[in-house]
N, C-alpha and C positions, 0 to 999 in steps of 0.2 A: 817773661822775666823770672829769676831764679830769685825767692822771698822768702825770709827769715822773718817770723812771729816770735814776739817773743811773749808769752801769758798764752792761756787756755781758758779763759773764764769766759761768758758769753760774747764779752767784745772782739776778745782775739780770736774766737773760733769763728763766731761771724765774719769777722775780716778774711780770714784764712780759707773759709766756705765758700764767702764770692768768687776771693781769686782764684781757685781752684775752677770754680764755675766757667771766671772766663781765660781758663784754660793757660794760669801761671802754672809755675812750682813752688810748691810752697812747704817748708819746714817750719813747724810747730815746736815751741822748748818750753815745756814747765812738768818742774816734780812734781807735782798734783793739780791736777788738771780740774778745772770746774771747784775746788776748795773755799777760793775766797769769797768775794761781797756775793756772786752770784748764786753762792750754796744759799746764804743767808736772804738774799732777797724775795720779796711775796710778790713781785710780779704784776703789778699793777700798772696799769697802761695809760697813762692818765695825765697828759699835758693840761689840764685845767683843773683836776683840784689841784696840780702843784705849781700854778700861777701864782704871783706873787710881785707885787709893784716894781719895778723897775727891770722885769725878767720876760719882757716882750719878744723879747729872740729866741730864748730856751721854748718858748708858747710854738714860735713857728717852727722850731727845729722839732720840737714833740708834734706837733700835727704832720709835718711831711715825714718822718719815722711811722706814726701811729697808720698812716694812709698806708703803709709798705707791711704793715704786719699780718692781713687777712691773705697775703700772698705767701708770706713767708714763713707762716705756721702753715699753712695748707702743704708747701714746699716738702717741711719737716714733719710734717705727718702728727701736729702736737694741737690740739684744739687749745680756741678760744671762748673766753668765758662772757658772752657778749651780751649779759642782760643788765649792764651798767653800774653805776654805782649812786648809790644813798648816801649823800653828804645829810651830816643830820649835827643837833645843838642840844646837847640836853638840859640845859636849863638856860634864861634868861640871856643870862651873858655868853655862854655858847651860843648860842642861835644868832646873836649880833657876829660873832665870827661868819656863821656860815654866811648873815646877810653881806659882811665884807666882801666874801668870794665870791657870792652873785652880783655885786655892781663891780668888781673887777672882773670876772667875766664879760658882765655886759658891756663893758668899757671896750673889752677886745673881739666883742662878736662870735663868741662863743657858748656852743647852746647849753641852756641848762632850766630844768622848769622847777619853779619855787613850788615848796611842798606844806602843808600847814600839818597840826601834830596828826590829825584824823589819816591823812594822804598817805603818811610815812607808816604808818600802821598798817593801813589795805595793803603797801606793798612788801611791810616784812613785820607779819602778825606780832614775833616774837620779842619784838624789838623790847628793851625797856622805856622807861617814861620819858620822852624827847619835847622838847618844844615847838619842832618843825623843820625843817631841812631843802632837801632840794635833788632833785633825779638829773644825775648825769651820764653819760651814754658811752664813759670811757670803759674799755673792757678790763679781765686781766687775762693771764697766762699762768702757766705753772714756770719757772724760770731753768729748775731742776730736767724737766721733762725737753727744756728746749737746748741744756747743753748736753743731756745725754743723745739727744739726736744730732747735736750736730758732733760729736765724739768718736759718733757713728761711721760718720761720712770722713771727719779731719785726722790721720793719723798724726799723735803726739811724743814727741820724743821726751825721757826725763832730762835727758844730758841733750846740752848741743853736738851736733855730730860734727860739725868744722865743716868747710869746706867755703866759696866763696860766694857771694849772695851781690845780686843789684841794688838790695834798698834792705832794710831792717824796719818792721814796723812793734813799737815796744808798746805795752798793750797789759802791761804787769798790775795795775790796780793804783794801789795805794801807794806803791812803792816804786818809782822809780830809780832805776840807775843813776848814777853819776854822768851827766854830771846835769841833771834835770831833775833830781830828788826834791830841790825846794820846790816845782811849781805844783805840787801836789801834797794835800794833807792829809793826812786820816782822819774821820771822824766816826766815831764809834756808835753803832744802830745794836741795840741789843729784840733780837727775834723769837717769839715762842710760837709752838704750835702742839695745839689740841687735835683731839678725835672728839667728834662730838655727833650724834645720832639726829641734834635740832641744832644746825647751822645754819646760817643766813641762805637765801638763795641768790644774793649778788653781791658786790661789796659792801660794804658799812666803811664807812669814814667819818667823824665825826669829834667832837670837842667832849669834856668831861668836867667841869669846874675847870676851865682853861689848859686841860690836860688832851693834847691830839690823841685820838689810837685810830687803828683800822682794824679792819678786820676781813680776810680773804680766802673765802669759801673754796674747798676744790671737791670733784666730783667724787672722792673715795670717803669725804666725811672729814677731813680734816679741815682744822680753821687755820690759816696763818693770821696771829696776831703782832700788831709791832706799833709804832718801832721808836726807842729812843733815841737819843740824838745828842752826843757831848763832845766836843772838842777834848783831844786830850794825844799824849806822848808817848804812854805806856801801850804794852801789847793790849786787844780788842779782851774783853774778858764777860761773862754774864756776871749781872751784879744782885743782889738783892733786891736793894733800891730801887732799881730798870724794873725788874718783874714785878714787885710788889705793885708801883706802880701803873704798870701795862695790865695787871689783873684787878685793881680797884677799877680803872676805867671799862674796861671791857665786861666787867661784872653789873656795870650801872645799864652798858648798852644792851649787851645781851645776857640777860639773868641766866639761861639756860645753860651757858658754859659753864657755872659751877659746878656742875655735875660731868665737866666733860674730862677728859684723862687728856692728861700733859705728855705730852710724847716728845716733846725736846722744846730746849733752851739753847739761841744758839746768840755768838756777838762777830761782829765781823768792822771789817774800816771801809766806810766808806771814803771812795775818793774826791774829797773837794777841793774846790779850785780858788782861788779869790776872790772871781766873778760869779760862781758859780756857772760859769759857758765851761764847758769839754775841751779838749784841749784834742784839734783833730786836722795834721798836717804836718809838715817838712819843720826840723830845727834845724838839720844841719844837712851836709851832702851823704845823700842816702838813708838818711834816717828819720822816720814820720810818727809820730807818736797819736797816738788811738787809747787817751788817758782821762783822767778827769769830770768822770760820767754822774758824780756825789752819786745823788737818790735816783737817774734815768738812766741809768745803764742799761737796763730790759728795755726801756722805752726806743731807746735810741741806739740799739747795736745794730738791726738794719739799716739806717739810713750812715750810719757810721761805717759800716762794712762797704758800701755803697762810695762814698766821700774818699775814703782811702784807696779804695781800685780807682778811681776816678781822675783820683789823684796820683798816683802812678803811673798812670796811664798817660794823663793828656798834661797835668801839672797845677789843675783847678783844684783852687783851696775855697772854701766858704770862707769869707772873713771874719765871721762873728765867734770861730772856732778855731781861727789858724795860732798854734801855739805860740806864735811870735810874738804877739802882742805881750807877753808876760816875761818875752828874755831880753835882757839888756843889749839895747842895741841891735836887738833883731829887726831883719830888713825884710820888707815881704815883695 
């Protein structure tokens, strides 16, 4: 088949890298390729700390993604950072969060072993003063590293070159076309990242006086730390506010980053949905949207890539993602 993408950001080149694989054509359109949520994202692999009561399906759609990833960094030639993650509480009422996420976890059969404050220390000396936490075995990625490989591979056009195509899969972020723009929103993630010579050796996740941050080690020395989170209209922008607050918390977790150099502030939209489920399948004749990924878009552009050839191909849509459910009067 002859395929029109339309976005370059991890989703769309994913998609575009399968079909290519199994041996469509495919044209790629976006003036800057790899810019939006995916520049901003820290790449965290992690369908169970982002569990969340009534999000049992996103739980399975991130485990059959996260199970396709140790192939598909292998693929692209981009390692994985696979010595898990430390969810952790730093005081009282933090720690009752984290307990939250171990009986929801437990609830969904998903591993994860309870850590007391001694535990969290043997495994990340530098930590600051926590109250206890929990070792989970989700990895992460660089996200950067994974769309310059696949950039490699997909060539991109800035402009549409014309010509006639069997399907259109649109794949733009936050922003969709007309006439699909309402079933996606932005929500605005403001991202810093440090150099720092004593950085964690796996992820840090964890609460601050009821304040979330992360924190996401990569092998040259840099920390990505994130991420806020605001519903809002206006363009993505870094705010004071966002960072003030991403460096009180991340200052309690890891004391050592005050001494690390800021090497950039970045804010990007994330794309969410009303269900928070992706939006990954046919609206209309010919055209499949590959949208609505909020906070798993790294998590889930494999098995997304995968869904939409799939779907192309034979005409199998997952139902828990098929964009219909949210258009009036869509028929599946």
């Amino acid at each position: 088949m002859r395929i029109k993408v339309l976005g370059a950001g991890i989703i769309g080149l994913s998609v575009a890298d399968e079909l290519l694989r199994r041996g469509h054509t495919v044209t790629v359109v976006d003036p800057a390729p790899g810019t939006g949520a995916s520049y901003a994202a820290a790449g965290m692999l992690s369908p169970s700390a982002e569990l969340w009561h009534g999000e049992e399906e996103l739980l399975r759609l991130g485990r059959e993604s996260l199970a396709l990833w140790p192939e598909y960094a292998g693929r692209l030639g981009v390692p994985l950072s696979s010595l898990g993650t430390v969810l952790v509480g730093h005081d009282a009422g933090d720690l009752q969060q984290v307990e939250r996420q171990l009986a929801l976890l437990g609830a969904n059969s998903a591993p994860a072993e309870q850590l007391d404050a001694a535990a969290v220390a043997g495994l990340e000396p530098a930590l600051g003063r926590v109250r206890g936490g929990a070792l989970l075995t989700d990895p992460s990625v660089d996200p950067r590293a994974v769309v310059g490989a696949l950039t490699a591979r997909v060539p991109v056009a800035a402009v549409d070159p014309g010509g006639s195509h069997d399907a259109t899969v649109v794949a733009t972020g936050s922003r969709l076309p007309a006439p699909y723009q309402q079933l996606v929103r932005g929500v605005r993630g403001e991202i810093l990242r440090l150099r720092s010579d004593d950085a964690p050796h796996r992820t840090v996740r964890g609460w601050v006086q009821g304040e979330p941050v992360y924190l996401v080690p990569r092998a040259s020395g840099e920390v990505v730390v994130g991420a806020t989170t605001e519903e809002h209209d206006d363009p993505p922008v870094v705010t004071a506010g966002g960072v003030l607050r991403m460096l009180a918390a991340v200052r309690a977790l890891w004391p050592a980053l005050e001494r690390a150099e800021l090497v950039e502030a970045t804010a990007r939209d994330r794309p969410g949905t009303p269900d928070n489920l992706p939006l990954v399948g046919p609206v209309a004749d010919g055209v499949v949207l590959a949208a609505g990924h909020y906070r798993h878009g790294v998590l889930l552009a494999p098995l997304t890539a995968r869904l939409v050839a799939d779907h192309l191909e034979t005409g199998a849509v997952d139902e828990a993602v098929d964009p219909r459910r949210l258009t009036p009067g869509g028929e599946r």
